[in-house]
C-alpha positions as CSV (number, residue, x, y, z in Angstrom):
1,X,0.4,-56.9,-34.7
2,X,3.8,-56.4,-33.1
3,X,5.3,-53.1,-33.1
4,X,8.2,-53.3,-34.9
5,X,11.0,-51.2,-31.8
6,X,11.8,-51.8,-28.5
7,X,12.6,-49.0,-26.2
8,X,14.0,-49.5,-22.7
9,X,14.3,-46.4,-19.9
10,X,17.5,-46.3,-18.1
11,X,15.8,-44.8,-14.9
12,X,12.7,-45.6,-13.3
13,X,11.1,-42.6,-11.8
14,X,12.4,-39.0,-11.1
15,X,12.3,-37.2,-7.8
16,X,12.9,-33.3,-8.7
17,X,13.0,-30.0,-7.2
18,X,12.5,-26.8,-9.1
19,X,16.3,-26.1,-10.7
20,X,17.5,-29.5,-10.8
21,X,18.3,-31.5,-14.2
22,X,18.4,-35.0,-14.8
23,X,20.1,-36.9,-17.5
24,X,19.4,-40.4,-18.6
25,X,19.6,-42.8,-21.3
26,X,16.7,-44.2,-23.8
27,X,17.7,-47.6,-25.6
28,X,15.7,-48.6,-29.3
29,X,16.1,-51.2,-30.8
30,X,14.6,-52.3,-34.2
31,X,13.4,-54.9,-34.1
32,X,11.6,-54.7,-38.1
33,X,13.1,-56.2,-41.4
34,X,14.0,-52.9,-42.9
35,X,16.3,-49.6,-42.3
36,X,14.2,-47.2,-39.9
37,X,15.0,-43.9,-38.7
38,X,13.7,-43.4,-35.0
39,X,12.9,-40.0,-32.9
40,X,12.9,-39.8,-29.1
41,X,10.7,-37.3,-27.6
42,X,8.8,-36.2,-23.8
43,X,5.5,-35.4,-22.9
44,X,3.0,-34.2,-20.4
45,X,6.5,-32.3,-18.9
46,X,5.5,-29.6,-16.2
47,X,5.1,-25.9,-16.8
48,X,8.3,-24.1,-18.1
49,X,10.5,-27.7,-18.0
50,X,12.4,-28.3,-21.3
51,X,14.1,-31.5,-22.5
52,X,16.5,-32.0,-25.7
53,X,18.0,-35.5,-26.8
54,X,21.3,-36.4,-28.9
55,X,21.2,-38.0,-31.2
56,X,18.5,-36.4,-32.9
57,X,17.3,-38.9,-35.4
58,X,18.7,-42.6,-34.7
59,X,19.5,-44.5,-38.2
60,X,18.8,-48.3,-37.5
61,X,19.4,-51.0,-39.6
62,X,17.1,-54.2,-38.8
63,X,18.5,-55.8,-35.3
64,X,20.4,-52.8,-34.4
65,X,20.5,-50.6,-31.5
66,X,21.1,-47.2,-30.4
67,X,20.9,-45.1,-27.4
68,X,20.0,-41.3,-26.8
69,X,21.3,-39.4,-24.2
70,X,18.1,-37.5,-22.7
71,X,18.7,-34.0,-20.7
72,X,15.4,-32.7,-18.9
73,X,15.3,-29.5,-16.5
74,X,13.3,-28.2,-14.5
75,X,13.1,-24.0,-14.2
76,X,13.6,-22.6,-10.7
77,X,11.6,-19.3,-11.5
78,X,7.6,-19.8,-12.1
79,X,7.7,-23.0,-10.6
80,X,5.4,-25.8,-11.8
81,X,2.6,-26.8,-9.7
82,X,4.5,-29.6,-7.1
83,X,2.6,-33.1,-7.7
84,X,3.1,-36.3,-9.2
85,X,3.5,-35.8,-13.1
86,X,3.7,-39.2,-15.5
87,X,6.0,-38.9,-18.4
88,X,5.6,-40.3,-21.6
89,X,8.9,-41.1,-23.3
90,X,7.7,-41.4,-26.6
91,X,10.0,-42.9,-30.0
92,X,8.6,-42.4,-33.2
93,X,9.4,-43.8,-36.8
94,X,10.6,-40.1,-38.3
95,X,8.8,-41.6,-41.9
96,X,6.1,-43.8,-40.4
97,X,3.7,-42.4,-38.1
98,X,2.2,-45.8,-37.6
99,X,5.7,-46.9,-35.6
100,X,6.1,-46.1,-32.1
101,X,6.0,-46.8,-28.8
102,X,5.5,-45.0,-25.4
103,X,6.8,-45.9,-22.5
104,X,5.3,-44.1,-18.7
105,X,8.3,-42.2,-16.7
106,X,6.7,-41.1,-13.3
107,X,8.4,-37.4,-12.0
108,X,7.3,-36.8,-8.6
109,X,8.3,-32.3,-8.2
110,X,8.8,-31.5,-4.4
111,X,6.9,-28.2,-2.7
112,X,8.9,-25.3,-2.6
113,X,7.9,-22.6,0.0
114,X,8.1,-19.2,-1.0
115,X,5.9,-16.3,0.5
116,X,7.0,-12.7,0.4
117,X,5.2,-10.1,3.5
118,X,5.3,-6.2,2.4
119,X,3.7,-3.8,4.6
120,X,3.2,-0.4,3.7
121,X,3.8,2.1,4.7
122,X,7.1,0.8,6.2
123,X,6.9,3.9,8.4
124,X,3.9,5.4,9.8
125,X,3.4,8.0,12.9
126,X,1.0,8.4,15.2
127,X,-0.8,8.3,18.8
128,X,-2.3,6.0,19.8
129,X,-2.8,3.4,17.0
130,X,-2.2,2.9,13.4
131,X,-3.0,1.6,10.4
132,X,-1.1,-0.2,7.4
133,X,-1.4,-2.2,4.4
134,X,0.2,-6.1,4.3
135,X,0.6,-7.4,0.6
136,X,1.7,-11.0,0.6
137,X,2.3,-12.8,-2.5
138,X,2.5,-16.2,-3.0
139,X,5.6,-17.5,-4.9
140,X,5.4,-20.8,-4.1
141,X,4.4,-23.8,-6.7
142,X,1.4,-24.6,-4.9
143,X,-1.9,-22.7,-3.3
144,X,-2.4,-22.2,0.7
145,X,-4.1,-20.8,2.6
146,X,-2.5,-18.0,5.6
147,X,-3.6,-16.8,8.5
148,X,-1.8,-13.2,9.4
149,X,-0.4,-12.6,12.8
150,X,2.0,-9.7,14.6
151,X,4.1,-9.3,16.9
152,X,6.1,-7.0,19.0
153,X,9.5,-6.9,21.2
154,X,7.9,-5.3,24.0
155,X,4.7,-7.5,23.5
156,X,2.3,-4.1,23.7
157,X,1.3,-3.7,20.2
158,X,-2.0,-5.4,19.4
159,X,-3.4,-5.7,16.4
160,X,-6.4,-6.2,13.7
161,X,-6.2,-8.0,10.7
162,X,-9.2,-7.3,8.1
163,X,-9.3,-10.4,6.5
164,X,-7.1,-12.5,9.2
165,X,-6.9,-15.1,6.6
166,X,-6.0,-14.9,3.1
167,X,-6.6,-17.9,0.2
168,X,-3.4,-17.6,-1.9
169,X,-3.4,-20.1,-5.1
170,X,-0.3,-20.3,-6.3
171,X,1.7,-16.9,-8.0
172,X,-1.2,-14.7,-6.3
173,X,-1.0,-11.3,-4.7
174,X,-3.4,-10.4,-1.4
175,X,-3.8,-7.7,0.5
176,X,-5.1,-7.3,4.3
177,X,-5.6,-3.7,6.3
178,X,-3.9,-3.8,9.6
179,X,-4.8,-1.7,12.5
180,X,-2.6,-1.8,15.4
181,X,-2.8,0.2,19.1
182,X,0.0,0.7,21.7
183,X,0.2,2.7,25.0
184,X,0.8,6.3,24.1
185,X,4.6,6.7,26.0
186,X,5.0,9.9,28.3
187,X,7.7,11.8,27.6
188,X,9.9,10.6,25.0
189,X,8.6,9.1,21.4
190,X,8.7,5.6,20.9
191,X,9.7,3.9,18.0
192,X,8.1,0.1,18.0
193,X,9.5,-2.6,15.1
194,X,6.5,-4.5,14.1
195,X,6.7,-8.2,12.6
196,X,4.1,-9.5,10.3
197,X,3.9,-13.2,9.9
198,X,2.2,-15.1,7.4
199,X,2.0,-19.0,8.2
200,X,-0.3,-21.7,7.0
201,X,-1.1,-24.6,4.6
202,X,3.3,-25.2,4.3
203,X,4.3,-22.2,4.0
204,X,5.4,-18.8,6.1
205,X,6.6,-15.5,5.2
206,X,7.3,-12.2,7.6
207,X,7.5,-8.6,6.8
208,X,8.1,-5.3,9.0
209,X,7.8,-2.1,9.6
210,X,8.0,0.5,12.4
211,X,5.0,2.3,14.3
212,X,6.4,5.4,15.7
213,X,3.8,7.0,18.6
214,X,4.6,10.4,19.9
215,X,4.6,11.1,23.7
216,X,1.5,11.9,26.0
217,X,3.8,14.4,27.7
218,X,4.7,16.7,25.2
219,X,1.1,16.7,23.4
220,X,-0.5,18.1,26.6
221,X,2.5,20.3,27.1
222,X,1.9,21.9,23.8
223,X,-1.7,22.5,24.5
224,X,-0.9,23.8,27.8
225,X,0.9,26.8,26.4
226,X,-1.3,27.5,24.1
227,X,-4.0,27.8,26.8
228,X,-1.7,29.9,29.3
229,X,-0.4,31.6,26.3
230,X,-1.2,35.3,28.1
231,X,0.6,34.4,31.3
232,X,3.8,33.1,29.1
233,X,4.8,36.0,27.2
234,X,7.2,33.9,25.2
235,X,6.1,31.0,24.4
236,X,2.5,33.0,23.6
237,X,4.4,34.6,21.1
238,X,5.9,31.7,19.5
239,X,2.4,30.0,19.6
240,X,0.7,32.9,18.3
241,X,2.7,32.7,15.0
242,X,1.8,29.3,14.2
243,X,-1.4,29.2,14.8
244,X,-4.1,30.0,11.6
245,X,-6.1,33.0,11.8
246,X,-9.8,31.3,11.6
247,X,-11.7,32.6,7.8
248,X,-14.8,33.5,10.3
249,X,-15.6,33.2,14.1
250,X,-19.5,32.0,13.4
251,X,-18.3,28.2,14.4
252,X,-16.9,28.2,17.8
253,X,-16.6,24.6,17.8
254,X,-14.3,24.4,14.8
255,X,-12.4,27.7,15.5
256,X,-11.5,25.8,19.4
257,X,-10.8,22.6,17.6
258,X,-8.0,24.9,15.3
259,X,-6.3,26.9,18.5
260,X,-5.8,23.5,20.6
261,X,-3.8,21.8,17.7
262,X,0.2,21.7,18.0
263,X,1.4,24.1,15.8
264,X,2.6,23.0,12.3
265,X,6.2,25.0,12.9
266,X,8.1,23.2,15.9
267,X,9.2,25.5,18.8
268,X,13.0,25.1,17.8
269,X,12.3,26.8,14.4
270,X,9.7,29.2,14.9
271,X,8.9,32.3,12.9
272,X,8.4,35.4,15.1
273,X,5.0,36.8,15.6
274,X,3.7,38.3,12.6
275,X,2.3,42.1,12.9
276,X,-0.5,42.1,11.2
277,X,-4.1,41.3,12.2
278,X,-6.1,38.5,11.3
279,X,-8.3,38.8,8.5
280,X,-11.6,39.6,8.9
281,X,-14.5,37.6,8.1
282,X,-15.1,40.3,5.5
283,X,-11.9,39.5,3.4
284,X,-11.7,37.6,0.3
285,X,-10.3,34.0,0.9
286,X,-7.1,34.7,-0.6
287,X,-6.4,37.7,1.5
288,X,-5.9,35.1,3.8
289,X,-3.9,33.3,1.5
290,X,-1.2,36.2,0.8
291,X,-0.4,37.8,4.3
292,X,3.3,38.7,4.4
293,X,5.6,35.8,5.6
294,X,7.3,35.8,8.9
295,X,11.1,36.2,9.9
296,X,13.0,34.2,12.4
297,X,16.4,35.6,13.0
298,X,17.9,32.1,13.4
299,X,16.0,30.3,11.2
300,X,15.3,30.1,7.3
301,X,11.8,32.2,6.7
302,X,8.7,30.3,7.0
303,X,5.4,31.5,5.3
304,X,2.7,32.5,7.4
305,X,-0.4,29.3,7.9
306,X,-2.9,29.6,5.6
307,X,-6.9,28.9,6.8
308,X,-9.2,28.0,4.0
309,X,-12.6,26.7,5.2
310,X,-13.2,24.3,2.7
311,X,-17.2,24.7,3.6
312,X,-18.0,28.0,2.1
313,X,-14.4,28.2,-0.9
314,X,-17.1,31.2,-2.6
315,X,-18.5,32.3,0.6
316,X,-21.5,31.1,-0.1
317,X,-23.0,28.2,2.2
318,X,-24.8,26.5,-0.5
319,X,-24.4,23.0,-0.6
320,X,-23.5,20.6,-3.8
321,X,-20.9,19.2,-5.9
322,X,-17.3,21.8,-6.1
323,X,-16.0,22.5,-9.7
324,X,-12.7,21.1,-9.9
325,X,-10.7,24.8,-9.4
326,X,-12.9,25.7,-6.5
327,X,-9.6,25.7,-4.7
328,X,-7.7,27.3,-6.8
329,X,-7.2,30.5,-5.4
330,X,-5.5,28.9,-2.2
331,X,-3.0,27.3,-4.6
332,X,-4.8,23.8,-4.1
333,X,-7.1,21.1,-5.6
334,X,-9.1,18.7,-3.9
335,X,-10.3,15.5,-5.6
336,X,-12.3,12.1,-4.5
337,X,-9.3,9.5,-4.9
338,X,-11.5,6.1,-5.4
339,X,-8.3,4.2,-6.0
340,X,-6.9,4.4,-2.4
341,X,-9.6,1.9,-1.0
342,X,-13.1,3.2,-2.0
343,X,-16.0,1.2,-1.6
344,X,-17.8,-1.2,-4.3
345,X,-19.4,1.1,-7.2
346,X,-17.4,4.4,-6.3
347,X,-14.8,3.9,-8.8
348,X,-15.9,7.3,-10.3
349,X,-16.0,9.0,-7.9
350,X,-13.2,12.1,-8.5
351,X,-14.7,15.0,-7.0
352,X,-15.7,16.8,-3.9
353,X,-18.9,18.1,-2.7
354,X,-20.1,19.9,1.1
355,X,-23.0,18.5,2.7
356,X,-24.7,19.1,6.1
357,X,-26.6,21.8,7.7
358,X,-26.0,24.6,9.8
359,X,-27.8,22.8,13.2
360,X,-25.4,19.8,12.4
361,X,-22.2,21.0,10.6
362,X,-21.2,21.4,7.3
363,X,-18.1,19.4,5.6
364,X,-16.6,18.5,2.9
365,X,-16.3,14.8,1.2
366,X,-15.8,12.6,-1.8
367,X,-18.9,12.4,-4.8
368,X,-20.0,11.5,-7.8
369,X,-20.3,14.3,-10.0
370,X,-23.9,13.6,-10.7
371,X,-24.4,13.1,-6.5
372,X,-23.4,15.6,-3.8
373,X,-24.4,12.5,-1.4
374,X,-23.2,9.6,-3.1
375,X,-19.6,7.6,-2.2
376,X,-18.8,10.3,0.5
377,X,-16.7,7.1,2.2
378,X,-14.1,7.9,-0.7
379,X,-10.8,9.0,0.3
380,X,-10.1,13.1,-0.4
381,X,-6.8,14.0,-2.0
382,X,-5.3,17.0,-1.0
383,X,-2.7,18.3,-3.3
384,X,-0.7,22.0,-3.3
385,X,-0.6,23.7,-6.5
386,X,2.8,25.1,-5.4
387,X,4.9,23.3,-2.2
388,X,3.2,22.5,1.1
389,X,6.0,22.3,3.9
390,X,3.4,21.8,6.8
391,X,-0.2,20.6,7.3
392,X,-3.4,20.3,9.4
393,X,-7.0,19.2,7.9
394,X,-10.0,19.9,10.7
395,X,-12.9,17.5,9.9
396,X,-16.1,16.5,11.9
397,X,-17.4,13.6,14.1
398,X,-15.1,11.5,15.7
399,X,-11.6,10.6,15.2
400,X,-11.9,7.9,13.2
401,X,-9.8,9.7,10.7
402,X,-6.5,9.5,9.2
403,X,-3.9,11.2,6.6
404,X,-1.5,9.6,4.5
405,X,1.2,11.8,3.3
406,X,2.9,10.9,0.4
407,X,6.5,12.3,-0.4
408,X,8.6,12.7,-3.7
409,X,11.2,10.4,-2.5
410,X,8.5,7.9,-2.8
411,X,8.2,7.9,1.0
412,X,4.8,8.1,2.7
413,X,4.2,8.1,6.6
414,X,0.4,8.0,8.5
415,X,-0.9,11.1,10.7
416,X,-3.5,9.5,12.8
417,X,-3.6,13.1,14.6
418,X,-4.6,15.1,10.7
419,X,-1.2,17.3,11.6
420,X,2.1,17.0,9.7
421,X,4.7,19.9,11.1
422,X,7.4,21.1,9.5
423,X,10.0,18.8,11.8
424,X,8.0,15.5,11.0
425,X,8.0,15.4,7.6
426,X,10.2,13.1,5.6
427,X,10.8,14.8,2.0
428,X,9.2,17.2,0.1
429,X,5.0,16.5,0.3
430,X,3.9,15.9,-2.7
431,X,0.1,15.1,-1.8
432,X,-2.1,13.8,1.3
433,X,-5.3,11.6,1.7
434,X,-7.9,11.8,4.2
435,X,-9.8,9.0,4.8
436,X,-11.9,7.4,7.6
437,X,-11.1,4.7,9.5
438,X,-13.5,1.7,10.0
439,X,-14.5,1.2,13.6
440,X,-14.5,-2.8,13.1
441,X,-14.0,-5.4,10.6
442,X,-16.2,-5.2,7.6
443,X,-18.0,-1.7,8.7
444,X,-17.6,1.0,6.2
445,X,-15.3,3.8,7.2
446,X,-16.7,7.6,7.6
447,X,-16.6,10.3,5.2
448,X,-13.5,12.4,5.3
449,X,-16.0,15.0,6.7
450,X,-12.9,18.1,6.0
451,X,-14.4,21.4,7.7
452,X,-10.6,23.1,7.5
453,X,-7.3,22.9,5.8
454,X,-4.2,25.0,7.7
455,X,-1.1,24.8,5.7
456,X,2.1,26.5,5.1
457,X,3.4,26.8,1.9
458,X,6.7,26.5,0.3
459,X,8.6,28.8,-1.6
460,X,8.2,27.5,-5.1
C-alpha cells in the first residue's frame, strides 16, 4: 500500500560544530484523495540540540503542497559527543497515526578540543623540591586519553607525575600528584614558573604555577649563628629569643633537631631576648604556654614561641589514641584529616594517637579511634584555637615530610622544611597539614610521625 505524502529534504547532509544553526526547508505533498493535516518533526538529534518548525501543522487539500521552514541548533556548552549522527525527519498525519513517512538526514558534529590544567597550590615554597596537585578536566565532546608533562624556562626543574597518564572520557575531572626538584640557589631565592602540559588523543591543555626555593646561603648562615651564638653577642641574642625553650631535656636528639631550625621570627623584626628562664621540666605544659611576650622597640610585639611535645600532652608517656581536647590547653586541636589524600579504608580516620617506644622514639600520627596503629599514613591537621602567626612541627625519620598551610584569603603555600616564619606567610593561617611524602610512585607515604609543635601565637 502506497503511503498517501511525499516529503522531499532541501539539504542533503549537515556538517556542524557545537554553536552553529542550520536552517532548511521540508517539502509534503499529499498525495491522498482527502483533506490531511501534516506535522514535521526530528529525531535521534544529539545531546542538548533543539529544533522547531513553521508552520506548525500543514493543512493539505488532496494534490497540494506545502513547505516548513526547519531551524536546528546545536549548544556550544555540554557539547554532544562528536560522531556521525543520522536524522530522521519524520511527517506525520496530526489525525492518523497510520500516515507518515521518514526520511534519513546524516549530521556529521566536528571534535572540539577543550582541556582545562589547574595546579594547586599555585604557590608553594620550599628547598629543594616540591610537591603539587594538577586537576585537569576534560571539556571536550569526546574522551582521550593525556599524558602530563612540565617544563621550565631555565630547563632545571624535573619532575614526577603519579599517574603520568590520565584516561579522561568526555566532561571528566582527574587528578595527578606532582613532585618536582631543582638546584637549591646560593644566595638569593629563586622563584621558578612551572608549565604543566596536558597533550594526547587530540587534545592539549597547560596550567602553571611557581616553585619558589629559598637559598643554600642564607639557610647555613642562619644555623651558623645559632651555633657561634656565644662568640656573637648580638645576633645570640636575637637568636636566643626565637628559639622554643624545649618542655624536657630527656631527648637530645629532638631538643638539637629544635635549636638548629631558622627561627620562626626573621632577624629584621625580632623581639628582644626575653628575661625569664625556661621552664623547667617540672612545669605544667601551659606554663610554657603563658610566659610573658617579648618587646621589640622597632617592631610591633611578638609573643614568645610556644613548645608543646605532642608525645607526652599529660605528661604521661603512655601510648594510645588522644581525646580530642588533649590539646587544648596549648590553645590547639589536632585531628587525622582523611580527606587530604589518605589511603584506601582510612576514610574515618579523625583522630590522633602516639606510638613508639622509648629505644626508638615516640610520635604522634593519624588513627582510627578504635586503633592507636591503624591509618597512621593519614595527613594530621593542625589548627590554633586562637591565631597562629608563625610555625615549626619536629617529627621523626626522614624528611620525607611536608606542611601545607592554608590561609583565610583562601591562599595556601607548601613548607617542605615543616617551618613557616612570620616574614613567609601569606595571610592570616588558618590551619596546617602534615603529611608524608611517598619516596616513589605508588609507595605509601610515612606517618606524619609529629614529636614537636613550636608556634607563636597571635593576639586574638
Amino acid at each position: 500500500m502506497a503511503v498517501p505524502l511525499r516529503v522531499t529534504v532541501s539539504i542533503e547532509r549537515i556538517d556542524a560544530a557545537p554553536g552553529d544553526t542550520f536552517n532548511f526547508d521540508v517539502t509534503v505533498r499529499n498525495t491522498s484523495d482527502i483533506v490531511e493535516h501534516y506535522v514535521v518533526e526530528l529525531l535521534g538529534l544529539p545531546a542538548g540540540a533543539t529544533w522547531r518548525a513553521e508552520p506548525d501543522v500543514a493543512k493539505l487539500r488532496p494534490a497540494e503542497s506545502a513547505t516548513a521552514a526547519v531551524q536546528l541548533s546545536i549548544p556550544v556548552q555540554a557539547p554532544a559527543a562528536a560522531g556521525l549522527y543520522t536524522l530522521g525527519v519524520l511527517v506525520h498525519s496530526k489525525y492518523r497515526e497510520e500516515v507518515s513517512r521518514c526520511e534519513e538526514l546524516p549530521l556529521a558534529l566536528a571534535a572540539v578540543d577543550d582541556v582545562t590544567v589547574r595546579v594547586e597550590p599555585e604557590v608553594a615554597t620550599g628547598g629543594r623540591s616540591a610537591r603539587y596537585t594538577v586537576q585537569i578536566t576534560n571539556g571536550s565532546n569526546f574522551g582521550a586519553r593525556v599524558a602530563l608533562g612540565l617544563s621550565d624556562p631555565e630547563q632545571r626543574v624535573s619532575s614526577t607525575f603519579d599517574p603520568p597518564v590520565l584516561d579522561l572520557p568526555q566532561g571528566v575531572t582527574a587528578h595527578s600528584f606532582l613532585s618536582v626538584r631543582a638546584p637549591i640557589p646560593w644566595n638569593k631565592e629563586k622563584q621558578r614558573v612551572l608549565t604543566v602540559e596536558a597533550a594526547g588523543g587530540g587534545v592539549r591543555g597547560k596550567g602553571t604555577a611557581t616553585f619558589v626555593q629559598r637559598p643554600r646561603f642564607a639557610s647555613k648562615l642562619v644555623r651558623t649563628a645559632g651555633m657561634l651564638g656565644a662568640v656573637l653577642v648580638v645576633a645570640g641574642a636575637v637568636l636566643a629569643a626565637a628559639l622554643i625553650a624545649r618542655a624536657g631535656n630527656d631527648d637530645k636528639e629532638q631538643q638539637q633537631a629544635g635549636n638548629n631550625q631558622t627561627p620562626l621570627v626573621p632577624t629584621s623584626a625580632a623581639p628582644a631576648p626575653a628575661t625569664s628562664a625556661p621552664p623547667s621540666p617540672s612545669e605544667s605544659p601551659s606554663a610554657a604556654a603563658t610566659s610573658a611576650p617579648a618587646q621589640s622597640p622597632t617592631a610591633a610585639p611578638v609573643a614568645d614561641p610556644i613548645t608543646v611535645d605532642v608525645t607526652q600532652p599529660f605528661g604521661d608517656p603512655a601510648n594510645g589514641v588522644l581525646p580530642a581536647d588533649a590539646f587544648r590547653s596549648f590553645d590547639l586541636a589536632l585531628t587525622g584529616r582523611p580527606e587530604r589524600n589518605s589511603p584506601d579504608g582510612c576514610d574515618d580516620a579523625k583522630s590522633v594517637a602516639v606510638t613508639g617506644d622509648a629505644t626508638n622514639g615516640r610520635s604522634l600520627s593519624a588513627s582510627r579511634q578504635d586503633d592507636a596503629t591503624a591509618c597512621k599514613a593519614v595527613p594530621v591537621s593542625i589548627e590554633g584555637l586562637r591565631d597562629i602567626v608563625a610555625i615549626q612541627v619536629v617529627v621523626a625519620g626522614d624528611d620525607r615530610r611536608q606542611m601545607e598551610v592554608f590561609y583565610k584569603n583562601g591562599n595556601r603555600s607548601i613548607q617542605d622544611d615543616l617551618i613557616l616564619t612570620t616574614e613567609e606567610r601569606r595571610g592570616e593561617i588558618d590551619f596546617v597539614v602534615v603529611r608524608g611524602v611517598p619516596d616513589g610512585a605508588g609507595d605509601d607515604p610515612p606517618p606524619a610521625a609529629i614529636r614537636t609543635i613550636r608556634y607563636i601565637p597571635g593576639s586574638g
